[in-house]
N, C-alpha and C positions, 0 to 999 in steps of 0.2 A: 374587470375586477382585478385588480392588485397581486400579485403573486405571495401568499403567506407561508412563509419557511416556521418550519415544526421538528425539532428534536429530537426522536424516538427512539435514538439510538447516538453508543460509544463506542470507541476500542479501546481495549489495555485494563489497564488496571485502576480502579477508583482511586484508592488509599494511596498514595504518594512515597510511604514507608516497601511499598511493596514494587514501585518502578525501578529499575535498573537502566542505565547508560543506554545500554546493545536495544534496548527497549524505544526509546523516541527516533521517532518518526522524521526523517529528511528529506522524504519527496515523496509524492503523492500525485495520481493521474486517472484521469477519467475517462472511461473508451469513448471514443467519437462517439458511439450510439446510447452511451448512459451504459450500458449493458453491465460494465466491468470497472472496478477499482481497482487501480495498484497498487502497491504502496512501499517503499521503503525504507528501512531504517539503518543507524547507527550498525546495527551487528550485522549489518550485510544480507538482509533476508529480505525478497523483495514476495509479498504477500498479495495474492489475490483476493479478491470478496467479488460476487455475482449477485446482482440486484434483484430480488424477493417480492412478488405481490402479497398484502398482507389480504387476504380473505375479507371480502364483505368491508374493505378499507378504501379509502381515496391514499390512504399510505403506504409506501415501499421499506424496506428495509434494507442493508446487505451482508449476506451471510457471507460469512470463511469457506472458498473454494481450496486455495490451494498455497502451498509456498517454497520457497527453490532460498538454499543458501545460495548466493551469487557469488558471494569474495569472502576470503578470510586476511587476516592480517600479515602479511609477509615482507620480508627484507629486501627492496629494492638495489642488488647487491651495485648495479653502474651508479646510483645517484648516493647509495651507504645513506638509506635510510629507510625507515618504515612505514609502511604505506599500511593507510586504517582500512578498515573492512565496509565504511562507509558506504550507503548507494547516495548517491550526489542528485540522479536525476533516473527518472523510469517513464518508457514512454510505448504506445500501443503502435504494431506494424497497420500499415494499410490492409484491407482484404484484398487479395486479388479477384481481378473479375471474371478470370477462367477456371471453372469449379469440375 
């Protein structure tokens, strides 16, 4: 049987009047085991979400675990210029196999 991709969920803000810059999304990543999304944006925040069984569903969700400002915008004072607070790319460590 076919693999059926189903919707049930968004981030941010509906209304378009109500996003801001610092707001959209520039990389996004997915833990090897599904387990965890990354995600970061324009304002330098790189955002967790942990994947949700929905009850009595064959559907998942992913809830907001957690989030870390990474960078803010500062003077690159050798190159005399400014550097945005962007995350460009986000990506998950290996586990180690000694616990």
């Amino acid at each position: 049987m076919p693999t059926q991709w189903v919707s049930i969920q968004s981030l941010g803000e509906q209304q378009v009047e109500n996003i801001f810059a610092a707001d959209i999304i520039t990389a996004i990543k997915f833990s090897n085991c599904g387990q965890f999304i990354a995600i970061g944006d324009e304002g330098g925040r790189v955002i967790l979400f942990n994947k949700n069984e929905i009850k009595n569903s064959r559907y998942f969700d992913y809830q907001y675990l957690t989030e870390v400002q990474a960078h803010e915008m500062h003077l690159d004072q050798l190159r005399n210029m400014i550097l945005s607070e962007r995350i460009n790319q986000v990506a998950f460590l290996n586990e180690s196999s000694d616990k």
